[in-house]
N, C-alpha and C positions, 0 to 999 in steps of 0.2 A: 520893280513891281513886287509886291508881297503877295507870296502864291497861298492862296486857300487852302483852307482845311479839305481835307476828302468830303467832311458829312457837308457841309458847305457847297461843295459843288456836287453833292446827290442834289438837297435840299434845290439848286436850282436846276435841275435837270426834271423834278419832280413837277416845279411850280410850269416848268415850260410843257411837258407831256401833259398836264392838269388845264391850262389858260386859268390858275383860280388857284390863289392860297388858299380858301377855305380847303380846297380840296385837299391839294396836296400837304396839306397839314393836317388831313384826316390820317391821308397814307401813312406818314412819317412820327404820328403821334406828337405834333407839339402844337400849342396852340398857334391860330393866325398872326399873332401878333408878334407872339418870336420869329416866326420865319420870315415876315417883312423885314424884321430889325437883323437879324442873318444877314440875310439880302441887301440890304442898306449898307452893313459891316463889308461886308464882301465887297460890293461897289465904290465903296471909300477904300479900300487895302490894292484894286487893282487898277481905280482910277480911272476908270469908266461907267459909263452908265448900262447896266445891262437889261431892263427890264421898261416896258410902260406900262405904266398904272394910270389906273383913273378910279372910280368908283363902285363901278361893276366889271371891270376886268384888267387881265395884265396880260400882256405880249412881251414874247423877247425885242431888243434893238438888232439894228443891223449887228452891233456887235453880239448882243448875245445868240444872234441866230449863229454867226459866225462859232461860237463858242460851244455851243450844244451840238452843231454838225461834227467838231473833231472830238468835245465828249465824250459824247453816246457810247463810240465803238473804242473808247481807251477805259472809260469806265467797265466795259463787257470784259473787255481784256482784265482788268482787275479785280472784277467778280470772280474769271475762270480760274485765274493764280490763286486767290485765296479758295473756289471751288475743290482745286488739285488736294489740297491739305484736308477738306473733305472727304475723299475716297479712303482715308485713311480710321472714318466715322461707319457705326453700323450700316446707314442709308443717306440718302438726299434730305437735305432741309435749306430753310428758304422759302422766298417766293415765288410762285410759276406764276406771270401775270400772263392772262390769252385776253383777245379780244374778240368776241362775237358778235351775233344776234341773237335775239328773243328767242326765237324756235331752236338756234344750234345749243343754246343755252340749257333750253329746256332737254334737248337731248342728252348732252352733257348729264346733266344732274340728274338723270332716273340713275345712273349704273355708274358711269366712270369716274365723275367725282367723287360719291361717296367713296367707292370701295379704294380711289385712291389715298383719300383722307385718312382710313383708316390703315391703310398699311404704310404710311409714311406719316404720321402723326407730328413728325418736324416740320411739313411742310405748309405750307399756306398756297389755297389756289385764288389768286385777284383777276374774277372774269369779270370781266366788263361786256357789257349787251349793249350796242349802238347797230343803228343802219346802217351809219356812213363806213364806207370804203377806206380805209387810212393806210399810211406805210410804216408798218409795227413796227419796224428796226427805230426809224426815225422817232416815234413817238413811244418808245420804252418797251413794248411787247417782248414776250418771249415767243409767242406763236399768234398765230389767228384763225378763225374759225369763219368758214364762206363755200358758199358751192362751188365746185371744180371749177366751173369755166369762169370763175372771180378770178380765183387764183392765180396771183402776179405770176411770169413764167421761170423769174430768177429764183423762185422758191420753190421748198422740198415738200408736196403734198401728203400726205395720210389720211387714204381715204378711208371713211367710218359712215357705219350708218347706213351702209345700202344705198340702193337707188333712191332720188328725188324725185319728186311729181306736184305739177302745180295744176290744182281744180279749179274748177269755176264752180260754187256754193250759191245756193240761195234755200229758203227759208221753204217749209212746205205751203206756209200762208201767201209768200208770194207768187207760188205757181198756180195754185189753186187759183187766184186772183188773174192774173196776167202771162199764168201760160208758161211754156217750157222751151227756151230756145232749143234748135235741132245744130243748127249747124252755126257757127260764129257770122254770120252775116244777120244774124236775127238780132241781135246783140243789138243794134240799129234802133229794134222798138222796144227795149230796155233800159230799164234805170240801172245803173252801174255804180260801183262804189271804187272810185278811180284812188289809182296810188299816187303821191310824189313821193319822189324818188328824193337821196337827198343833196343831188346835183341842184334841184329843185325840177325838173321837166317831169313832166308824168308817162309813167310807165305805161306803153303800147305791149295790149295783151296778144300774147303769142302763141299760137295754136300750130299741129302739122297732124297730118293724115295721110297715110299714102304716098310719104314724099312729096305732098305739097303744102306747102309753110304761109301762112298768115299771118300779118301782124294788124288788129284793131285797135284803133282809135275809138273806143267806145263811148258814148254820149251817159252823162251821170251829173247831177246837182251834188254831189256828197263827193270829195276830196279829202283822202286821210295820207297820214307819212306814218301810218303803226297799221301792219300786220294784223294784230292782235284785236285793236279797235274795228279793222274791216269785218273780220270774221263776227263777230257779238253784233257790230248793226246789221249783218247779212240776218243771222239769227233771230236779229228782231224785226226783218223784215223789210227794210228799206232797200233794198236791190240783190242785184248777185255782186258777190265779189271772185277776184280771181288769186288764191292765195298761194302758199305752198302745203301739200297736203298733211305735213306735219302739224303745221299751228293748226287746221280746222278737224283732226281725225275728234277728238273728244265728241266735239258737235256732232259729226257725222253720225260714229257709232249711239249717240244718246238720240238720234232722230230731231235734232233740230236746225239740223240743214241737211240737205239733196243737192248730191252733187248732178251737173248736166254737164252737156258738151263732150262725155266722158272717152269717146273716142277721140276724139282733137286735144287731147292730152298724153302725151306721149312721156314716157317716164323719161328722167336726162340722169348725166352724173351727179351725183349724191355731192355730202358736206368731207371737207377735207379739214384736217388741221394743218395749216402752214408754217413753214420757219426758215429763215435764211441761214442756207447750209456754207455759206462765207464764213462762219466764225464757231468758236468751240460751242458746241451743243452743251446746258448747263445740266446737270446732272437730273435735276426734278424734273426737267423736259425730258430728259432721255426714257425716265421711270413711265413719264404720264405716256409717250408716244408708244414703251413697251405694254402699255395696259391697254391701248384702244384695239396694237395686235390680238391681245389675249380674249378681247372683247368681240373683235370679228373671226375669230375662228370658229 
């Protein structure tokens, strides 16, 4: 078998953490059509089929899952050796790819991206904003970004950000209208602006008081999977949603949502950045995770 080039097996390691050559030939700067024909080249040189394609998407085969499992963590190894000859440079340069959400996103970028950007100007930060839950090592991450009690246990937390807290928001229009639940059992004769989750099952809102814990099944015509979309229709009035307090403070503070329920809301552990402490920490991680310390003292 004729072993691939290095950029040849990034290129498919890229296409496999992407499901999508467009994408990953955003990442890697070449058009879609060379990294098909890469790809193609490379599956004629080691005489298997590594990829399926169709028209709107590509999956690895059993072989290529096979092939990105041992990969992934030979390729890290080869990043960290060519890293070493780095220390040998002013600072860190490179890629730090983290994976988030919207809101941990938004936190990120008032303070710690920037001022990372600018003192590390070799570097590049590739944050990614999704809901879903994924396992960063397997799909290319260098970190991840999720509330404490997300966070897998085999990974190294850094917490940032404070405490977390999830309200329940509705519109001044619609209390005036239909009132102000007291206690989450009212919730009953309310419209709700329910979440899925992106397991797909919808998110049962969770309340505790006094050490006793609730979880509602809330009744609501309106089903969103974006944070972001809940809070603007709460805004405009179509029910209360139950968000986390980060995405809805703007609202709050400019007076177009009220928050209720506000004692059945108990603050929990905050956002952590995660990273699996199994393999050499890459130098731009080391910089980003000493800057969140500098950030929460």
């Amino acid at each position: 078998m004729n072993r691939p080039a290095l950029g040849d097996l990034d290129a498919f390691m890229a296409i496999v953490a992407h499901r999508s050559f467009r994408k990953a030939a955003d990442e890697l700067g070449l058009a879609p059509s060379t990294l098909s024909h890469m790809m193609r080249t490379m599956e004629k040189k080691m005489g298997v089929r590594l990829l399926h394609r169709t028209t709107r998407s590509v999956a690895p085969t059993e072989a290529g899952q096979r092939l990105a499992a041992r990969l992934g963590p030979a390729l890290k190894d080869v990043d960290a050796a060519l890293e070493a000859v780095d220390t040998f440079r002013s600072g860190p340069r490179g890629s730090l790819r983290i994976n988030s959400n919207i809101s941990a996103s938004r936190l990120l970028l008032k303070s710690i991206v920037p001022t990372f950007l600018a003192r590390y100007p070799e570097m590049t930060v590739d944050l990614v904003s999704e809901g879903r839950l994924i396992d960063i090592v397997a799909e290319g991450f260098d970190a991840g970004v999720r509330l404490r009690e997300a966070v897998p246990q085999d990974m190294i937390a850094i917490p940032f950000g404070g405490a977390a807290q999830f309200v329940a928001v509705v519109s001044p229009a619609y209390v005036k209208k239909q009132g102000r639940p007291q206690v989450p059992d009212d919730l009953a004769e309310h419209s709700c602006i329910r979440l899925r989750l992106p397991s797909g099952k919808l998110y049962r809102w969770e309340f505790e008081k006094n050490a006793e814990e609730i979880a509602v099944e809330v009744p609501g015509s309106l089903i969103l999977d974006n944070i972001d979309l809940m809070v603007e229709v709460a805004a405009a009035g179509l029910g209360i949603a139950y968000v986390p307090r980060l995405a809805a403070d703007d609202c709050l503070e400019s007076g177009r949502l009220l928050s209720v329920l506000d004692d059945w809301c108990p603050k929990i552990d905050g956002l952590c950045l995660y990273y699996s402490g199994r393999r050499h920490v890459p130098a731009g991680l080391r910089a980003f995770i000493d800057l969140i310390h500098e950030d929460t003292l």
